[in-house]
Phi, psi and omega in degrees: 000137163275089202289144157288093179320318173321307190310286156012289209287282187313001166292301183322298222281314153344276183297349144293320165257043161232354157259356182088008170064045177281146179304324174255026163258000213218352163261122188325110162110349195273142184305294183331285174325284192339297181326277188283336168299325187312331163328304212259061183217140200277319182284311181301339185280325212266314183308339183236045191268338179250030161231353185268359179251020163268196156319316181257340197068198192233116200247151170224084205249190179032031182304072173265131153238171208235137180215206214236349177210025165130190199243183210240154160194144201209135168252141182218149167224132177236130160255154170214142167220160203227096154276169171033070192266118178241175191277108145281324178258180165267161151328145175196131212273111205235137203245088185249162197212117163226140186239132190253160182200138160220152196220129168265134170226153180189131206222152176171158198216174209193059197231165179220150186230140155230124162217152199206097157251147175219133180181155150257176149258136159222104206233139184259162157198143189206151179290138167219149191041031184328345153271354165284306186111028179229171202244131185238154192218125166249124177224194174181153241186153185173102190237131193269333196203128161234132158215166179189150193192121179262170168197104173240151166199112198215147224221149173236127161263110160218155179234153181243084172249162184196137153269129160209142177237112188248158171221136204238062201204165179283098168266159173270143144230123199245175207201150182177163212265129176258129178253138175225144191246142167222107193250144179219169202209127184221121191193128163246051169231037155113184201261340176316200136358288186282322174263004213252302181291345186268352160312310167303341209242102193317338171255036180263130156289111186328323156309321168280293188219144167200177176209155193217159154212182179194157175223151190184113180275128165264079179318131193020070170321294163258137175215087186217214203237179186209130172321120176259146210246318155208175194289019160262342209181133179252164157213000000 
């Protein structure tokens, strides 16, 4: 995938007007905004190409940001569909390799202490042989009641999982025109009912709730390879 300065610019625009140029889509660096521009970066487009071609797109829901006179909330759907797909290359025997890998952990620890003394001191002294210069002592020391009592406990998780898939086959690397749909839904008055129509609702001020969108093809968009399946035709 092939980021588009356009594409961009249109994000940008979006995300002013459906919020009402509330701050924490429109400002560089606000967590919300990230959350969602992050979409639109040449790593996140290829990766996630096969959920934004889908049927459904690429959905971003329960978006909150937190502000001083309530809080923001935004949902977005990004689509992509892929035309006008040509040939840059003849068949050519190509060595592809993709490796998906996950890795889950989970840790925790768990202790408790009680501990409890009751006790006195008594200690007597009195001088002995007071011409040497030494001292004699009587004492007695006395704890009537102690307990202590530990409890630990801590558990390690980790699970690994990983694929890898190569291919030995003749690709295309083909080029083609990508179209993008971008929609965003913003409201602050909760994610229901109530913000979902007032988003909708032409005298709702934008500030309160609003909604934006764009549609905008990026020529030649997409650039990767394609299997070839016979000697008429690749897909």
């Amino acid at each position: 995938m092939v980021l588009s300065p356009t594409l961009t610019a249109e994000v940008d625009r979006v995300l002013e007007a459906a919020s009402g140029s509330a701050w924490q889509l429109v400002k560089e660096g606000a967590p919300t905004r990230d959350a969602i521009v992050r979409t639109f970066t040449p790593q996140y487009l290829a990766a996630s190409f096969d959920q934004s071609s889908g049927p459904l797109g690429l959905a971003g829901s329960g978006l909150l940001g937190k502000g001083p006179y309530g809080e923001l909330w935004g949902t977005f759907r990004y689509a992509t569909t892929v035309g006008k797909l040509h040939a840059l290359t003849p068949p050519m025997s190509m060595d592809t390799e993709m490796t998906l890998g996950g890795t889950r952990q989970a840790a925790g620890k768990i202790s408790n202490s009680t501990g409890f003394v009751f006790g006195g001191q008594l200690v007597y002294a009195v001088a002995q042989s007071p011409g040497h210069g030494l001292m004699g002592g009587y004492g007695i020391v006395a704890n009537p009641l102690s307990t202590s009592r530990a409890h630990s406990l801590s558990v390690v998780r980790t699970v690994v999982a990983d694929m890898n898939r190569k291919g030995f086959t003749h690709q295309v690397l083909v080029a083609g025109d990508v179209q993008h749909w971008f929609a965003l839904l913003t409201s602050r008055l909760g994610t229901g009912r109530i913000g979902t129509a007032a988003a909708a609702g032409a005298l709702v001020p934008r500030s309160l709730a609003g909604a934006a969108g764009t549609e905008l093809t990026s020529p030649g968009g997409l650039l990767g390879t394609s299997r070839r399946r016979a000697p008429t035709g690749w897909a």
